[in-house]
C-alpha positions, 0 to 999 in steps of 0.5 A: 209241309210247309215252304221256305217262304213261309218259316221267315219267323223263326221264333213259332220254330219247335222241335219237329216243325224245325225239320221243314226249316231245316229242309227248306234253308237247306235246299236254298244253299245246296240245291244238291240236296235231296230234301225227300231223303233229308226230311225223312231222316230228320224227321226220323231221327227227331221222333226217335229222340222225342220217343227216347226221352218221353220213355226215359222221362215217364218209364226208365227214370222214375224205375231208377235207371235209364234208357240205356241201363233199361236195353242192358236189362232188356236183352237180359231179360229176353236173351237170358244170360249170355257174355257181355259182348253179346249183350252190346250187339243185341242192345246196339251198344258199345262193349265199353258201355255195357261193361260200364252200365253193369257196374251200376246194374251190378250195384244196385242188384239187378245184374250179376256178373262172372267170368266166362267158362268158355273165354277168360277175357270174357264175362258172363252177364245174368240177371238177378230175382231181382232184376227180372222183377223190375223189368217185368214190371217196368216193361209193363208200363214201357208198353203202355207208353209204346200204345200210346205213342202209336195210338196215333196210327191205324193197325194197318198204317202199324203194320205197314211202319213196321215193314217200311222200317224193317226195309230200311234197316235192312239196306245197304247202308244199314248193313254196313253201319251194323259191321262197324259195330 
């Protein structure tokens, strides 16, 4: 951890290291801060996005399609077929989004889309041959990526991430941002 003193030099700043600076000015202008809470979502927030990109970058991207267009596949894939709206709950997404990323899905023949037998307004999404071969085969190297990422911890401190997260997610304010969604 490093202390305010010592971050004078901006310039040996990178994109996590930038989470102490930021914690450490922080605190000098607001002393209200908690810098505990500040610095674990900081750092949460910034390994969540250097882990998107990486997987984005190495895996999704040279599959042909990207992070979120993989979540659409993904929940597919282990969800089966089921309407649009729930395939935007279960990836964390907009429907707009999803309906969007479908257009595309759709285009290049992973998806196929239809109207609902239950609900006119709504669309009934499946996957194609097709698409279950690509993310079958693009998870594969997903996983391999995720080994990599948390090779950097022990199978208990895995296990004990795991139940910290999961705690997390199932707070308060974790609740209340699932049922603006």
């Amino acid at each position: 951890m490093l202390m305010p003193e010592e971050t004078t030099d901006q310039s040996n700043l990178d994109f996590l290291s930038f989470v102490d600076f930021a914690v450490g000015k922080t605190v000098d202008e607001l002393p209200e801060v908690d810098p505990v809470s500040m610095r674990l979502v900081l750092a949460l927030h910034r390994v969540t996005s250097a882990l998107v990109y990486d997987l984005e970058s190495t895996v999704h991207r040279p599959s042909g399609w990207s992070w979120p267009g993989f979540r659409v596949l993904f929940v597919l894939w282990l969800a089966g077929p089921c309407e649009a709206k729930r395939v935007a709950s279960l990836s964390g997404m907009s429907r707009s989004a999803v309906s969007a990323l479908v257009n595309t899905l759709e285009r290049d023949g992973l998806v196929t889309r239809r109207p609902s037998a239950g609900d006119r307004r709504a669309v009934d999404l499946e996957l194609t041959d097709a698409g279950h071969d690509a993310i079958v085969s693009t998870y594969s190297a997903h996983n391999k990526r995720e080994q990599t990422w948390t090779d950097a911890l022990t199978a208990s401190e895995r296990l004990v991430l795991i139940g910290l997260l999961e705690k997390l997610a199932s707070g308060t304010a974790a609740r209340e941002a699932v049922k603006r969604s």
